[in-house]
py3Dmol code that shows the C-alpha trace and the ligand (Angstrom):
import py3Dmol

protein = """\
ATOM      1  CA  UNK A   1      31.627   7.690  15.322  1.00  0.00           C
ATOM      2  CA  UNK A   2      31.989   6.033  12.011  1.00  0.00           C
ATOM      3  CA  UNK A   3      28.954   5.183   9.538  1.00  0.00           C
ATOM      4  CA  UNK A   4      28.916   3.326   6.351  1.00  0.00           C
ATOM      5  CA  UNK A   5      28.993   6.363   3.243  1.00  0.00           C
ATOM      6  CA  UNK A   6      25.118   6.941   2.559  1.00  0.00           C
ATOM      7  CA  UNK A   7      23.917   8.190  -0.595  1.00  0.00           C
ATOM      8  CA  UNK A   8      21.808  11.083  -0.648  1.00  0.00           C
ATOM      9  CA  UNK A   9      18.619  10.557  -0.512  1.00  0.00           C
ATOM     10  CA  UNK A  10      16.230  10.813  -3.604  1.00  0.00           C
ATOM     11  CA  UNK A  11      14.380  15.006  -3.499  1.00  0.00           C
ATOM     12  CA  UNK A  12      12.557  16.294  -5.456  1.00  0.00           C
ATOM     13  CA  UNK A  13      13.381  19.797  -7.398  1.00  0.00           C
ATOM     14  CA  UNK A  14      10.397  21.154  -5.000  1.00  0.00           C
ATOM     15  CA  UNK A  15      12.373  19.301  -1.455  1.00  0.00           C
ATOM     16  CA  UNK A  16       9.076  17.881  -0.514  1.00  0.00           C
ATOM     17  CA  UNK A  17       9.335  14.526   0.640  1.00  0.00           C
ATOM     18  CA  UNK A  18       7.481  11.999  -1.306  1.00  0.00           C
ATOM     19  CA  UNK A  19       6.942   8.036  -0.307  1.00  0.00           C
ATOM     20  CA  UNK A  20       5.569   5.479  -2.549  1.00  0.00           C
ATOM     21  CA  UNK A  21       3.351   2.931  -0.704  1.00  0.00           C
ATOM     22  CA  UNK A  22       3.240   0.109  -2.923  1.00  0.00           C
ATOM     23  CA  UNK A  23       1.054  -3.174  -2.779  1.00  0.00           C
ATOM     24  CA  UNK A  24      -1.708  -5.049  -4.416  1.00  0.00           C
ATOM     25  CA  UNK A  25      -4.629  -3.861  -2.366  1.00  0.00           C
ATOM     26  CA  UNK A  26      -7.096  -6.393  -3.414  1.00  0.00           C
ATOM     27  CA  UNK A  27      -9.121  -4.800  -2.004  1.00  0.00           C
ATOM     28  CA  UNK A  28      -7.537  -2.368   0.163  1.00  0.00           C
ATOM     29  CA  UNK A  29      -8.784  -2.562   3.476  1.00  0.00           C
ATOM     30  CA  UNK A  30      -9.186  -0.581   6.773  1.00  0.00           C
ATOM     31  CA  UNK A  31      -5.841  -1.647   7.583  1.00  0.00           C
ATOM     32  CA  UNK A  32      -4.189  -0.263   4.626  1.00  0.00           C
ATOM     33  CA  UNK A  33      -6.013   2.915   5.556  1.00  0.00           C
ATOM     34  CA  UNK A  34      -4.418   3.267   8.841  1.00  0.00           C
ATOM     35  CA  UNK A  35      -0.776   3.442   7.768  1.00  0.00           C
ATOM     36  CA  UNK A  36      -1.562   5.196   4.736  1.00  0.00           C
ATOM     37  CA  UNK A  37      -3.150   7.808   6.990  1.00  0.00           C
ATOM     38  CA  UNK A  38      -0.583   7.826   9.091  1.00  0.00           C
ATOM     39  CA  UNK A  39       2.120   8.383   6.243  1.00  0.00           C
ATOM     40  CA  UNK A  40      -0.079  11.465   5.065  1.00  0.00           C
ATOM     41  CA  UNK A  41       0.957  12.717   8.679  1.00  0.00           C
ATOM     42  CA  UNK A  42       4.439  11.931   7.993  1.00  0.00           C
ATOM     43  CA  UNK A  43       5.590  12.770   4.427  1.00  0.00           C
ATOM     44  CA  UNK A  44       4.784  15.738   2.348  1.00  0.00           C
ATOM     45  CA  UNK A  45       3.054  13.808  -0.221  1.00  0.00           C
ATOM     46  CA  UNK A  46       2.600   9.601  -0.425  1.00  0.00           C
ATOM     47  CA  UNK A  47       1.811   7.814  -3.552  1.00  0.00           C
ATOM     48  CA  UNK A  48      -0.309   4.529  -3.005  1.00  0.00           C
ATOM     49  CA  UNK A  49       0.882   2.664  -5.982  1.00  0.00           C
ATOM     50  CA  UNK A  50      -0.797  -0.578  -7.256  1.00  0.00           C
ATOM     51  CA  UNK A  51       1.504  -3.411  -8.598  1.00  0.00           C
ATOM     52  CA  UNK A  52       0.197  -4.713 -11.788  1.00  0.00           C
ATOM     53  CA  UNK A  53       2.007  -7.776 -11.744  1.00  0.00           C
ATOM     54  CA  UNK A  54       1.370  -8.765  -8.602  1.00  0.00           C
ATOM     55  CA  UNK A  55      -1.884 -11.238  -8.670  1.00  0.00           C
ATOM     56  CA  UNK A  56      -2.726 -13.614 -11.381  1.00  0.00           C
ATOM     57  CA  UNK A  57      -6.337 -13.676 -10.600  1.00  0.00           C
ATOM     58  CA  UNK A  58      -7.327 -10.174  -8.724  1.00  0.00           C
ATOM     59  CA  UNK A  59     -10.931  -9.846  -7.663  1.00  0.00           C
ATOM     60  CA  UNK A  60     -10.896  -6.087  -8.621  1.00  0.00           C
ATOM     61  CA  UNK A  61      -8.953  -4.996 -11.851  1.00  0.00           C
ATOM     62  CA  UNK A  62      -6.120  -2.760 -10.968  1.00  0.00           C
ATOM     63  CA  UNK A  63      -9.029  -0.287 -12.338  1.00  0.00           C
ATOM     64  CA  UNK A  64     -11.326  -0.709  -9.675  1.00  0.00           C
ATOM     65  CA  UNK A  65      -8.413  -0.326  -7.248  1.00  0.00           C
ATOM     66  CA  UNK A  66      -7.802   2.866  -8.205  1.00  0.00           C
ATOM     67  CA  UNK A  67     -10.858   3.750  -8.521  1.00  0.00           C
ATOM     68  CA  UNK A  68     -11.912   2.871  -4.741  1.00  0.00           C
ATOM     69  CA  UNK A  69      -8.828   4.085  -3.113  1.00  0.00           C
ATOM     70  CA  UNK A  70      -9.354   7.512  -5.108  1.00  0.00           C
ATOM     71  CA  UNK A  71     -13.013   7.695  -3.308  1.00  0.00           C
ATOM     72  CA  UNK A  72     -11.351   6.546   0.019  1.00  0.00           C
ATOM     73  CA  UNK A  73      -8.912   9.154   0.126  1.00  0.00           C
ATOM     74  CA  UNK A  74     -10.961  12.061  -2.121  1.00  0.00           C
ATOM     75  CA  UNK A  75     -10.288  14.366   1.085  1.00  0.00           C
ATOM     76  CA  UNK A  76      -6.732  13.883   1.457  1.00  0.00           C
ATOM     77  CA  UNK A  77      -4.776  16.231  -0.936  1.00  0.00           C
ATOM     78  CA  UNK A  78      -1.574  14.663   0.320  1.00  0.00           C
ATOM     79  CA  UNK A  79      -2.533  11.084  -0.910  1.00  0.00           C
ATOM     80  CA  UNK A  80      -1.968  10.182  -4.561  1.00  0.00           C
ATOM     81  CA  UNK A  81      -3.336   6.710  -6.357  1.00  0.00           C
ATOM     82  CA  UNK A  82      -1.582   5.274  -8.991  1.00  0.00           C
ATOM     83  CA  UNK A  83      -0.715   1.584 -10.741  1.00  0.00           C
ATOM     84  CA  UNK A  84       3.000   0.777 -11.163  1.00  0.00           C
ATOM     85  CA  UNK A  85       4.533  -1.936 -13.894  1.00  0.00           C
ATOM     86  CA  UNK A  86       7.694  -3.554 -13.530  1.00  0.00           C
ATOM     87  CA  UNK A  87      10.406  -2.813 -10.392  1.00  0.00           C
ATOM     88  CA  UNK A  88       8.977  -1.414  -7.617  1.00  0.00           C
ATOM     89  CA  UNK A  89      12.377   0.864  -6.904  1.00  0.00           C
ATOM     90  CA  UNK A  90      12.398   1.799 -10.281  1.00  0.00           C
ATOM     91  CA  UNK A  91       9.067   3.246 -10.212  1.00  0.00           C
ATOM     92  CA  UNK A  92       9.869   5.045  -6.485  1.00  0.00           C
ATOM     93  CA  UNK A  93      13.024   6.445  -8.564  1.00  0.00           C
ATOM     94  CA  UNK A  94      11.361   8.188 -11.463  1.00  0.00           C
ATOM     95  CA  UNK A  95       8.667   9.707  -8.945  1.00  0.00           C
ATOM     96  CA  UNK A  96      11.499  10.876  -6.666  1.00  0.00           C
ATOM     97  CA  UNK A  97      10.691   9.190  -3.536  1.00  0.00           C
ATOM     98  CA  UNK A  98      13.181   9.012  -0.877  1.00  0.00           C
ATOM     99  CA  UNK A  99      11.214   6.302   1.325  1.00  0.00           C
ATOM    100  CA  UNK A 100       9.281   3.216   0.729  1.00  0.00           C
ATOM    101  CA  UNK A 101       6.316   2.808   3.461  1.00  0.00           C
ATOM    102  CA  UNK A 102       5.450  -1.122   4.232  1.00  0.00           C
ATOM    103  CA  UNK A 103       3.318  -2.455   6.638  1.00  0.00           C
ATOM    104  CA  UNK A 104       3.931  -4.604   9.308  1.00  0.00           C
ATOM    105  CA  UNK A 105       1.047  -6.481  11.357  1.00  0.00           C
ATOM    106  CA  UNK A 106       2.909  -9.006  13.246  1.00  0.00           C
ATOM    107  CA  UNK A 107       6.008 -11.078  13.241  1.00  0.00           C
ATOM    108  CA  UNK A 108       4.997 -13.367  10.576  1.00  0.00           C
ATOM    109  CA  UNK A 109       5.138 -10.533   8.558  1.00  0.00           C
ATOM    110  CA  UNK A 110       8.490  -9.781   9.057  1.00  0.00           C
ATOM    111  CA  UNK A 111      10.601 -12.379   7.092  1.00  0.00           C
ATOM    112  CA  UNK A 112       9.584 -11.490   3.379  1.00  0.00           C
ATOM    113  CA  UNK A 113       9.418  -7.724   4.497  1.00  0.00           C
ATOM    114  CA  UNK A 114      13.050  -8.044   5.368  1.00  0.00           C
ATOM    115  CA  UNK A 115      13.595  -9.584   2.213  1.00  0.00           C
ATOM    116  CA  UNK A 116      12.029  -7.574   0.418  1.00  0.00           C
ATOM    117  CA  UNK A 117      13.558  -4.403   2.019  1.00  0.00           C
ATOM    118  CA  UNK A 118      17.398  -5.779   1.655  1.00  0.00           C
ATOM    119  CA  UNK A 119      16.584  -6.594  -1.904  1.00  0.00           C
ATOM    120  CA  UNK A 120      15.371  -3.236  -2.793  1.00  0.00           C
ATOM    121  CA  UNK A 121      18.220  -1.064  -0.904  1.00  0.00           C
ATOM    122  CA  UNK A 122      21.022  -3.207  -2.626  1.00  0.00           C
ATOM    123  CA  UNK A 123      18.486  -2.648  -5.944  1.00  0.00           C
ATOM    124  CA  UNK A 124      18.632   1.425  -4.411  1.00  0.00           C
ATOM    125  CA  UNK A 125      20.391   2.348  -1.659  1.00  0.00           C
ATOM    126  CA  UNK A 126      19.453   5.713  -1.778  1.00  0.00           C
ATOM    127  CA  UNK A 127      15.487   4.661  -0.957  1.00  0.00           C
ATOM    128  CA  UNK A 128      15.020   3.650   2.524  1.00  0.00           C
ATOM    129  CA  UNK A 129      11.899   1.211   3.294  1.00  0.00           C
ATOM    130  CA  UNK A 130       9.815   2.789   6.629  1.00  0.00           C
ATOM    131  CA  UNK A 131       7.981   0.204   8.523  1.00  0.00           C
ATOM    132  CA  UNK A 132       5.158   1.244  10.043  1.00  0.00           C
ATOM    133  CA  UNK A 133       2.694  -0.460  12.534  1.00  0.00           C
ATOM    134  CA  UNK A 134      -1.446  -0.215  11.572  1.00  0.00           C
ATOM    135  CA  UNK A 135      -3.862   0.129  15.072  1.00  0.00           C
ATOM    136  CA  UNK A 136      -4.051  -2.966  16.937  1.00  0.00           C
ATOM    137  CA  UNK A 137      -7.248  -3.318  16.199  1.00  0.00           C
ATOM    138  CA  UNK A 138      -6.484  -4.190  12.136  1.00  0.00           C
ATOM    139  CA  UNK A 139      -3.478  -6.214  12.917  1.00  0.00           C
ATOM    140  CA  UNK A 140      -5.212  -9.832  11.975  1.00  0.00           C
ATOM    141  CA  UNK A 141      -6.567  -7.811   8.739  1.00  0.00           C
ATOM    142  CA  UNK A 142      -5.818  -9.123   4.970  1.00  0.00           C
ATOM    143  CA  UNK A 143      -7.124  -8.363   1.864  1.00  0.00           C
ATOM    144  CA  UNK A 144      -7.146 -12.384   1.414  1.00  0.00           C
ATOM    145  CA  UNK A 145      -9.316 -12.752   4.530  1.00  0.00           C
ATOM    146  CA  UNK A 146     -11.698 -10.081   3.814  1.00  0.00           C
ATOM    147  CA  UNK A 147     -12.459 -11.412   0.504  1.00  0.00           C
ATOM    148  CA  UNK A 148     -12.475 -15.142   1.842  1.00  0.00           C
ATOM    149  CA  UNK A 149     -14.982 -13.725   4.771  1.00  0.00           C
ATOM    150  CA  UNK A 150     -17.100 -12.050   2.636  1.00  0.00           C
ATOM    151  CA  UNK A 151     -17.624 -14.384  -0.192  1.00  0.00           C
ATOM    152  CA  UNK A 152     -18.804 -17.120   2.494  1.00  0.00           C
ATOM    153  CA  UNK A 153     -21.303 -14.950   3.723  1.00  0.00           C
ATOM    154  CA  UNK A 154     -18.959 -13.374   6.512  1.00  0.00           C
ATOM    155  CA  UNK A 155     -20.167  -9.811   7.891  1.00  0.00           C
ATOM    156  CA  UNK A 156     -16.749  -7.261   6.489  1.00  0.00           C
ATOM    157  CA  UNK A 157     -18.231  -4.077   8.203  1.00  0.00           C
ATOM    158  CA  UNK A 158     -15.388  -1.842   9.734  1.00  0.00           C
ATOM    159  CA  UNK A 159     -12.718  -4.179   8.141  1.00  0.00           C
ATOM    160  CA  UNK A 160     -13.050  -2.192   4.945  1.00  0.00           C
ATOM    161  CA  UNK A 161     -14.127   0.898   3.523  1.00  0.00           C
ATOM    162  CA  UNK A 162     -17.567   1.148   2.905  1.00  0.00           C
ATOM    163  CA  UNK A 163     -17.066   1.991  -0.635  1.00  0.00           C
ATOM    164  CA  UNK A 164     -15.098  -1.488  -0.652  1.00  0.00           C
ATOM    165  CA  UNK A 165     -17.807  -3.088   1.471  1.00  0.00           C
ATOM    166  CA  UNK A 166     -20.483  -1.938  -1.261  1.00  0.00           C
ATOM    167  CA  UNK A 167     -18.455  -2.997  -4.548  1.00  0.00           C
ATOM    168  CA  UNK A 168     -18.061  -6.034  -2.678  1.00  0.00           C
ATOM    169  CA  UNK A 169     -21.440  -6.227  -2.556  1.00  0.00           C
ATOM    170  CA  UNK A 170     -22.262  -5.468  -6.086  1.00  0.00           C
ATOM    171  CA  UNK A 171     -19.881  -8.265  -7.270  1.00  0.00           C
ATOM    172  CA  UNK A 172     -21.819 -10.442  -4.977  1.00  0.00           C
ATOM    173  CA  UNK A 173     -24.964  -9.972  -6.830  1.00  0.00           C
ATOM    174  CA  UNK A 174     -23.332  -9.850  -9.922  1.00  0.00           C
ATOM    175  CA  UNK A 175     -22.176 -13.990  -9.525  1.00  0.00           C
ATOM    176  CA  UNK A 176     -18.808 -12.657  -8.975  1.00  0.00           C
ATOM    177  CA  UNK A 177     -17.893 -12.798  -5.281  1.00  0.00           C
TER     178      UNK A 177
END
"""
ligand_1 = """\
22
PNS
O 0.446 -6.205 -1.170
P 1.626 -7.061 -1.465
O 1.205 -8.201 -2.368
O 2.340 -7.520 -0.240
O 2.674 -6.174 -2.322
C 3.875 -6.725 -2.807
C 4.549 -5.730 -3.764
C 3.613 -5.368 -4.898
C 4.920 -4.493 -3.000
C 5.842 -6.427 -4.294
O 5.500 -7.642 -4.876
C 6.579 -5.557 -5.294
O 7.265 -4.642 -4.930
N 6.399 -5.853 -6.605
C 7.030 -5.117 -7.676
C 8.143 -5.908 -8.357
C 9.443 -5.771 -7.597
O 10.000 -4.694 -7.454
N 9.924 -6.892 -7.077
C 11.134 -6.952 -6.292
C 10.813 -6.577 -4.845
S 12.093 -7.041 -3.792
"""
view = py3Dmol.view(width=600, height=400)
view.addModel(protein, "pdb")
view.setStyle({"model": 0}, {"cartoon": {"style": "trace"}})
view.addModel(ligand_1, "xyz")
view.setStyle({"model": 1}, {"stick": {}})
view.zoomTo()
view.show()
């Protein structure tokens, strides 16, 4: 059998196998929670890392991302919360993560995913993007729905945290959602 020559993959000094789950996460939402969840299951430790340049007008600062995913996930040692400038596989490379965890919902998903992952192994071929599927049940879910929902008055229980759900909440009454 003959493979293409694969570079070793990104370790650690400690071996433990790290993946970076990178997105915007505006808010994050019950969706998000599933495959990060699931990744905890999967890799030793998985960074949820926040793009600051991804939005140019974010209902929560990259701040109160952090923040709320850091309450979310207070009782999962395995789950790290960070913000990330600039290339995302330049970040994954100084925090020595061998994989990249996406999410995919549904086919219409797939095209800039693809994208995205070709770009970033030709970028670094030694990271490998993981796709991984969320319950059925939060495949229609999107940060841009939730917040569209919930600003006309929509009910967002069990779409989102409730930590999310009460921030949301306090924007609300603060004239800002
Ligand atoms: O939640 P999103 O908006 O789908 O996340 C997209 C994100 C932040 C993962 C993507 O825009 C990204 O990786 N940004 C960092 C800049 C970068 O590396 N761009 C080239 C990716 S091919």
């Amino acid at each position: 059998m003959t493979v293409d020559a694969l570079p070793s993959p990104v370790r650690p000094s400690s071996g433990a196998r790290l993946a970076v789950y990178p997105g915007s996460f505006d808010p994050i939402h019950n969706g998000h929670v599933d495959i990060i969840l699931r990744g905890a299951r999967l890799f030793d430790r998985i960074v949820v890392a926040v793009s600051r340049n991804a939005e140019k007008a974010p209902l929560f600062s990259v701040e109160e991302r952090i923040e709320l995913m850091r309450e979310v996930f207070r009782d999962q040692p395995n789950v790290e919360v960070e913000a990330f400038d600039g290339l995302l596989v330049d970040y994954a490379r100084h925090k020595h993560a061998s994989v990249i965890v996406r999410g995919l919902r549904a086919v219409s998903d797939f095209e800039f995913e693809f994208q995205m992952a070709l770009m970033n192994r030709r970028l670094s071929p030694e990271i490998e993007t993981v796709f991984m599927m969320p319950a059925e049940r939060y495949t229609y879910t999107s940060s841009r729905l939730v917040k569209e929902v919930f600003s006309l008055g929509g009910v967002v229980n069990g779409l989102v945290p409730e930590a999310v759900e009460g921030r949301l909440r306090e924007k609300r009454s603060g004239g800002q959602a």
